[in-house]
C-alpha positions as a Markdown table, in Angstrom:
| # | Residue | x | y | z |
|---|---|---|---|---|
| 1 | Unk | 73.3 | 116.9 | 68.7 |
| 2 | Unk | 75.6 | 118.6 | 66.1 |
| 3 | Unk | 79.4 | 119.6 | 65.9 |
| 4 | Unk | 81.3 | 121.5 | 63.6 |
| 5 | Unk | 84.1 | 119.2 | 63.9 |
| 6 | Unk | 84.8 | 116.5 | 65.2 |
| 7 | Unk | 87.5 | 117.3 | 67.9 |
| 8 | Unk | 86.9 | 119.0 | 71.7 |
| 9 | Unk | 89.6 | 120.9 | 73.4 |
| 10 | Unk | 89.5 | 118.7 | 76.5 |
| 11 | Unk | 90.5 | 119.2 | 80.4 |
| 12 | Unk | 94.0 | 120.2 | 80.2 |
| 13 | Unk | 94.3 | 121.9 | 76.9 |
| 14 | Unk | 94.0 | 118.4 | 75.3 |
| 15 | Unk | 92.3 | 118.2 | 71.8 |
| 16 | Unk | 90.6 | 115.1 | 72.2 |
| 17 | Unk | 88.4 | 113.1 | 68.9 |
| 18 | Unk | 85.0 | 112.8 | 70.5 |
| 19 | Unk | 83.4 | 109.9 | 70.6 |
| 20 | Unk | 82.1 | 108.2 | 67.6 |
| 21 | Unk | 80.3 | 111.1 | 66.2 |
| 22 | Unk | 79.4 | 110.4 | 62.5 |
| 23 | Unk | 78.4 | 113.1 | 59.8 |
| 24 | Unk | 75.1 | 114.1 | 58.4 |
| 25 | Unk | 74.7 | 113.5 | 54.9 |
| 26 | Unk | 73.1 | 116.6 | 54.6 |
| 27 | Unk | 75.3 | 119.0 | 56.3 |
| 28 | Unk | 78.6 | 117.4 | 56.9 |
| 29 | Unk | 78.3 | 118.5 | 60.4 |
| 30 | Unk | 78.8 | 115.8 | 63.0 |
| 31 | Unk | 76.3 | 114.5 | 64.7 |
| 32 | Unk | 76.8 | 112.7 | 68.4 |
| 33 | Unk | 74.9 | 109.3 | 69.0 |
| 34 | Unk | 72.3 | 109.3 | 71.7 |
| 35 | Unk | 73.8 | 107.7 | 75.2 |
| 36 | Unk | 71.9 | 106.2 | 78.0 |
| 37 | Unk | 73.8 | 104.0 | 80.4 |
| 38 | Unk | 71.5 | 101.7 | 82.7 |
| 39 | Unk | 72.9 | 100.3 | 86.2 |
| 40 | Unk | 71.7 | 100.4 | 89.7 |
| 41 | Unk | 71.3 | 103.4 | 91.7 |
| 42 | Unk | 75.2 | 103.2 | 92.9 |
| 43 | Unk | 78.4 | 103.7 | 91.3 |
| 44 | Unk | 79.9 | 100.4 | 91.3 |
| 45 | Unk | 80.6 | 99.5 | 87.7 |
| 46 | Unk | 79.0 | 102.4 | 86.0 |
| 47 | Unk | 81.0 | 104.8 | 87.7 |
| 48 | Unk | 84.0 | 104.3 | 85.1 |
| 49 | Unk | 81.5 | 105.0 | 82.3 |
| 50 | Unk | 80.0 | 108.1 | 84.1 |
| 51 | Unk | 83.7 | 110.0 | 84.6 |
| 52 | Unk | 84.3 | 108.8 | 80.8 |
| 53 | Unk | 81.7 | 111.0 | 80.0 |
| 54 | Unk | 81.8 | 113.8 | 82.1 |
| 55 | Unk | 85.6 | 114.4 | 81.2 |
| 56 | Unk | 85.1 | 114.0 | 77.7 |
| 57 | Unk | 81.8 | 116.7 | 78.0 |
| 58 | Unk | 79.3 | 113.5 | 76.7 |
| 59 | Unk | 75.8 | 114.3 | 77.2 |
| 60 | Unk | 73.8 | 110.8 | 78.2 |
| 61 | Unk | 71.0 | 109.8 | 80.3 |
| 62 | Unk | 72.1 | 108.3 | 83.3 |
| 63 | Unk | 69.2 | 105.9 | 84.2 |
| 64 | Unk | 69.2 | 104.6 | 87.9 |
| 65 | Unk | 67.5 | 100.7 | 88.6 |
| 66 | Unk | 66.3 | 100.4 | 91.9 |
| 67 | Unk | 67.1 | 96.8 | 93.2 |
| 68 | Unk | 63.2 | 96.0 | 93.9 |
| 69 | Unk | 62.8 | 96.1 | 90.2 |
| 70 | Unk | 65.9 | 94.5 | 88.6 |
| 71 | Unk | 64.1 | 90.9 | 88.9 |
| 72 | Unk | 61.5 | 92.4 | 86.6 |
| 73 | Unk | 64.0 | 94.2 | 84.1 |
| 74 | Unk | 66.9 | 91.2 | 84.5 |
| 75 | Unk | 65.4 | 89.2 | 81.4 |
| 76 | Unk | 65.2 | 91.8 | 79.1 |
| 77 | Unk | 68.6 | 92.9 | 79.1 |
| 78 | Unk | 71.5 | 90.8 | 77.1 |
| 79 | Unk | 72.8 | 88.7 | 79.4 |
| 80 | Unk | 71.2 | 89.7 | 82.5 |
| 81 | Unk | 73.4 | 91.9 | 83.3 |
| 82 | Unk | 74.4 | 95.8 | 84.0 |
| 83 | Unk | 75.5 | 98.6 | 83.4 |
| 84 | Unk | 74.3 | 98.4 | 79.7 |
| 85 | Unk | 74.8 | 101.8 | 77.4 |
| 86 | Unk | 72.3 | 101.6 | 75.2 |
| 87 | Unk | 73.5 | 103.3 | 72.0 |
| 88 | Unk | 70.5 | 104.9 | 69.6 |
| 89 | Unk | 68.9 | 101.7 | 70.3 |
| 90 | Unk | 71.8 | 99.1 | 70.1 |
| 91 | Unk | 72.8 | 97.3 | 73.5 |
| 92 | Unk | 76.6 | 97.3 | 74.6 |
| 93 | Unk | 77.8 | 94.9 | 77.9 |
| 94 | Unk | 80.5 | 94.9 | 80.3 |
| 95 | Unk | 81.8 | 97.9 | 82.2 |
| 96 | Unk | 85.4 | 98.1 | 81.0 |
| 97 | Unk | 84.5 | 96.7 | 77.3 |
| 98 | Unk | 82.4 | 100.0 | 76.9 |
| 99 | Unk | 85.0 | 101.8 | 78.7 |
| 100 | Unk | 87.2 | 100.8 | 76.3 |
| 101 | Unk | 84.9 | 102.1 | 73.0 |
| 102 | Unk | 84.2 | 105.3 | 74.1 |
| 103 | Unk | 88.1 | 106.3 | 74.7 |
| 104 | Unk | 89.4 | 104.5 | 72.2 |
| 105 | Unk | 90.3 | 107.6 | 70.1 |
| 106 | Unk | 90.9 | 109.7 | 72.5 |
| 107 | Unk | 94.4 | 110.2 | 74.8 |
| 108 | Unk | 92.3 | 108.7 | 77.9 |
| 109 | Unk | 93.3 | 105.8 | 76.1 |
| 110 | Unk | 96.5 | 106.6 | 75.8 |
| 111 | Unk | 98.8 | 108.2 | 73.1 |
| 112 | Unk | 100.9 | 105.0 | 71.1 |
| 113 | Unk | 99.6 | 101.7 | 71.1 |
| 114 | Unk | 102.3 | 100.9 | 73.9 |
| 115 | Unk | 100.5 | 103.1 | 76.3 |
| 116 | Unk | 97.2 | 101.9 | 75.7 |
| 117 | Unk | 98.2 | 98.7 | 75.9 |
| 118 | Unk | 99.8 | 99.9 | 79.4 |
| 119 | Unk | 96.3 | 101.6 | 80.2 |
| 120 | Unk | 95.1 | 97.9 | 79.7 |
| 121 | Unk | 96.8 | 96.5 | 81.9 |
| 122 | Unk | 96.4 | 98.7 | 85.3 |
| 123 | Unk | 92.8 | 98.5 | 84.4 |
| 124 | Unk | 92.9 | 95.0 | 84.4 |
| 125 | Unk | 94.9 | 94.1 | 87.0 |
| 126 | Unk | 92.6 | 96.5 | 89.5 |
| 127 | Unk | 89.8 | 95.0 | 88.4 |
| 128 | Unk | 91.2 | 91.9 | 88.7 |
| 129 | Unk | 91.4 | 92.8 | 92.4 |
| 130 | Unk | 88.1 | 94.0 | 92.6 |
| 131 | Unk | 86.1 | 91.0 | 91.2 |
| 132 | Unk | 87.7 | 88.6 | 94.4 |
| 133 | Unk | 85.1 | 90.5 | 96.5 |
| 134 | Unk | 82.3 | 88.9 | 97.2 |
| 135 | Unk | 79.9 | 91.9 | 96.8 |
| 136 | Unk | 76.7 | 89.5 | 96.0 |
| 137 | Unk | 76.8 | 87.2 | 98.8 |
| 138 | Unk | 73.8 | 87.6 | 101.4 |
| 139 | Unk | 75.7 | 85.7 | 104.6 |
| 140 | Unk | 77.3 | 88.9 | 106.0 |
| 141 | Unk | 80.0 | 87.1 | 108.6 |
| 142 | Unk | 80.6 | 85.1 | 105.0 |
| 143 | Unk | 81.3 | 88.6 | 103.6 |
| 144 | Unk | 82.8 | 90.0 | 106.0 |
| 145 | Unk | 85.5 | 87.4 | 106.5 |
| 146 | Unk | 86.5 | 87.6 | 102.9 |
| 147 | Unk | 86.7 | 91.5 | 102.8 |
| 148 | Unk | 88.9 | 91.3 | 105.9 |
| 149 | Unk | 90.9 | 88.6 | 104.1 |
| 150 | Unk | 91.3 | 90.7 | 101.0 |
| 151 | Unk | 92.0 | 94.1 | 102.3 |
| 152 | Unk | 94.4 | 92.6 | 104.9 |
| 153 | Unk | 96.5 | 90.6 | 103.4 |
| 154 | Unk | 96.1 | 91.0 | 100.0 |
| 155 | Unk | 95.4 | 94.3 | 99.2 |
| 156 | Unk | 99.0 | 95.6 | 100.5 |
| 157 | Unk | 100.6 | 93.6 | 97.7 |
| 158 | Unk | 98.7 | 95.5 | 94.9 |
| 159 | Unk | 99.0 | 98.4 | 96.4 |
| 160 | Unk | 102.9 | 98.5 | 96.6 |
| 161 | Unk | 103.0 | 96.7 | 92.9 |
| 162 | Unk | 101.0 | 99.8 | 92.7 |
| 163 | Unk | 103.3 | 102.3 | 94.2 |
| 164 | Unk | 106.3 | 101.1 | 92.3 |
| 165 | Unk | 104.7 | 101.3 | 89.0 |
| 166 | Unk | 103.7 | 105.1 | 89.5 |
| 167 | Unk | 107.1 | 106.1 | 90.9 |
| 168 | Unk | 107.6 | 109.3 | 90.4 |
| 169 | Unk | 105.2 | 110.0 | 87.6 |
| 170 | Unk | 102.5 | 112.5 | 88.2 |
| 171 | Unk | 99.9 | 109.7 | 86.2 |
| 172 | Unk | 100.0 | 105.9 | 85.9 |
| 173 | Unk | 100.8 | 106.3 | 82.2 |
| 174 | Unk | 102.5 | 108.4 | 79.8 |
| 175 | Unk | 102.4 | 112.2 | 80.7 |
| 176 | Unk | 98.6 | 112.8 | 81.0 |
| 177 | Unk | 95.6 | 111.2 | 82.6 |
| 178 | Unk | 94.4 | 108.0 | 81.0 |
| 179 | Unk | 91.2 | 106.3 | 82.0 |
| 180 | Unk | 93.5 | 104.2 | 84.2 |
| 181 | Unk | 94.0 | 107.0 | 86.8 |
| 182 | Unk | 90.2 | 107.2 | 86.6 |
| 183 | Unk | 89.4 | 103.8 | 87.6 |
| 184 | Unk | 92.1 | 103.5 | 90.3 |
| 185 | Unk | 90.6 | 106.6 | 91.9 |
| 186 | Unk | 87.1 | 104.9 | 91.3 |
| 187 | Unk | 88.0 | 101.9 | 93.1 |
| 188 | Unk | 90.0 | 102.9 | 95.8 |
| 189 | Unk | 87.3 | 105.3 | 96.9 |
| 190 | Unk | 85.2 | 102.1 | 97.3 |
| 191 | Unk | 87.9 | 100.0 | 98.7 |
| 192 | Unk | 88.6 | 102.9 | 101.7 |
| 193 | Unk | 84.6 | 102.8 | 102.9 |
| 194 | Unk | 85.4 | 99.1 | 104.2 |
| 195 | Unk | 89.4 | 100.6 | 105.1 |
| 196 | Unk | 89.7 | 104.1 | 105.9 |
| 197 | Unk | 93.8 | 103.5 | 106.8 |
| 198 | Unk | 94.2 | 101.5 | 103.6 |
| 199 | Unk | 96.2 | 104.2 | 102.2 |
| 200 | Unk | 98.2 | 106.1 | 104.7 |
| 201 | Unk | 101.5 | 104.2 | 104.2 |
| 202 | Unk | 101.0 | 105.0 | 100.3 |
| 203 | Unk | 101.1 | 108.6 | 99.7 |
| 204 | Unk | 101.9 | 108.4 | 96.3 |
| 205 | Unk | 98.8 | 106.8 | 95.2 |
| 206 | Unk | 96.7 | 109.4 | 98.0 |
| 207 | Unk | 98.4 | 112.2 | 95.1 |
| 208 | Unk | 97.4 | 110.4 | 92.5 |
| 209 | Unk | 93.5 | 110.1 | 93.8 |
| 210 | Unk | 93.8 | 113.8 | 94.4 |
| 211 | Unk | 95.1 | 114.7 | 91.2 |
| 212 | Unk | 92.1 | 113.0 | 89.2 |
| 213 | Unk | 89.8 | 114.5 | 91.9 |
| 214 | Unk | 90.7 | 118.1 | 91.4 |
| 215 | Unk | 90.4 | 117.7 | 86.8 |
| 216 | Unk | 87.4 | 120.4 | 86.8 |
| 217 | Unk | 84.9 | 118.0 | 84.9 |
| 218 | Unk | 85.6 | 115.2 | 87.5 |
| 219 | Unk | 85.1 | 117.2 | 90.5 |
| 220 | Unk | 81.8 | 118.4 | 89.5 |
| 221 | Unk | 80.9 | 115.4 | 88.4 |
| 222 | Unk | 82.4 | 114.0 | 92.0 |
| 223 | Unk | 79.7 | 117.2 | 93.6 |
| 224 | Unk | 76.9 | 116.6 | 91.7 |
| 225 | Unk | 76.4 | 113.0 | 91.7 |
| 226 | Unk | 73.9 | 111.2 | 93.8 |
| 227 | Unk | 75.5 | 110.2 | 97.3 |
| 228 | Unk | 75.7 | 106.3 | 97.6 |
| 229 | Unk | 77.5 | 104.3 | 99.8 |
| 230 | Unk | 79.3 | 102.2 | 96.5 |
């Protein structure tokens, strides 16, 4: 795929670099590399990834594993692990790593180097949160006793360290949406299918989920998507 130029009037009016795109020699128009992200047939850790794209207008291939065949594909992959976007051939790992490459020059990032590093952090300390769960283990009252735990009494912490931080802003960050806002509406949307009331003494944070839930490209996205239960 070609480009004039390199930049995209984004959601919101934002001019935003797109992502990586490198020139032909032979044209000097810019040419997009070719995307396909491989995870399960889910959101889980992928989901970041997919909003990435669908704000910034990124065509890819989004290529769904079914769990009876991830023993099979499990050894071919780096690591052994997913998602993986597979970039015009070259492998890339871990979720927030590639999260991290395909908004690094744009303003999902953030605008200074103080915001992204602030961007950084909320990422990191809800995903931080997230890894505690025990989303592998097969002994379901196991499971369920440590999502209890979690959501409980642990979760309410986070989620007023949470509240505080967003005051009265209308976004985590600066004065436009980072992919921070992304992934806390990604994984509180998770977190509320094992707590449905986790939320209603924090209406600040509810906003914020609607906010990035009503950007155009994200609520189509949100529509369109296949219908899984993570």
């Amino acid at each position: 795929m070609t480009c004039p130029r390199p930049f995209r009037e984004g959601n919101g009016g934002i001019l935003s670099p797109l992502a990586h795109p490198e020139r032909d020699p032979q044209d000097g128009n810019y040419i997009m590399p070719n995307y396909k992200l491989i995870y399960f047939n889910m959101r889980g850790r992928a989901e970041i990834i997919r909003y990435i794209f669908a704000y910034l207008d990124i065509k890819y291939e989004d290529h769904r594993i079914e769990q009876a065949n991830w023993p099979e594909i499990k050894p071919t992959l780096p690591f052994g692990k997913i998602p993986i976007l597979e970039i015009d051939g070259l492998h890339l790992h871990q979720s927030l790593a590639i999260a991290r490459y395909l908004t690094k020059s744009t303003d999902l990032a953030g605008k200074t180097e103080l915001e992204q590093c602030q961007v950084d952090a909320i990422v990191d300390t809800l995903d931080d949160f997230m890894s505690r769960f025990p989303w592998a283990e097969i002994k379901q009252d196991i499971k369920e006793q440590v999502f209890n735990e979690l959501l409980t009494y642990h979760a309410p912490h986070l989620l007023q360290d949470l509240e505080t931080y967003l005051g009265e802003k209308e976004w985590f960050i600066g004065n436009s949406v980072t992919w921070a806002d992304f992934y806390w509406e990604i994984c509180s949307t998770t977190l509320l299918v094992f707590k449905p009331d986790l939320l209603d003494i924090h209406p600040r944070l509810v906003t914020l989920r609607k906010k990035v839930q009503a950007i155009p490209a994200i609520a189509g996205w949100i529509q369109r998507r296949p219908q899984t239960k993570l």
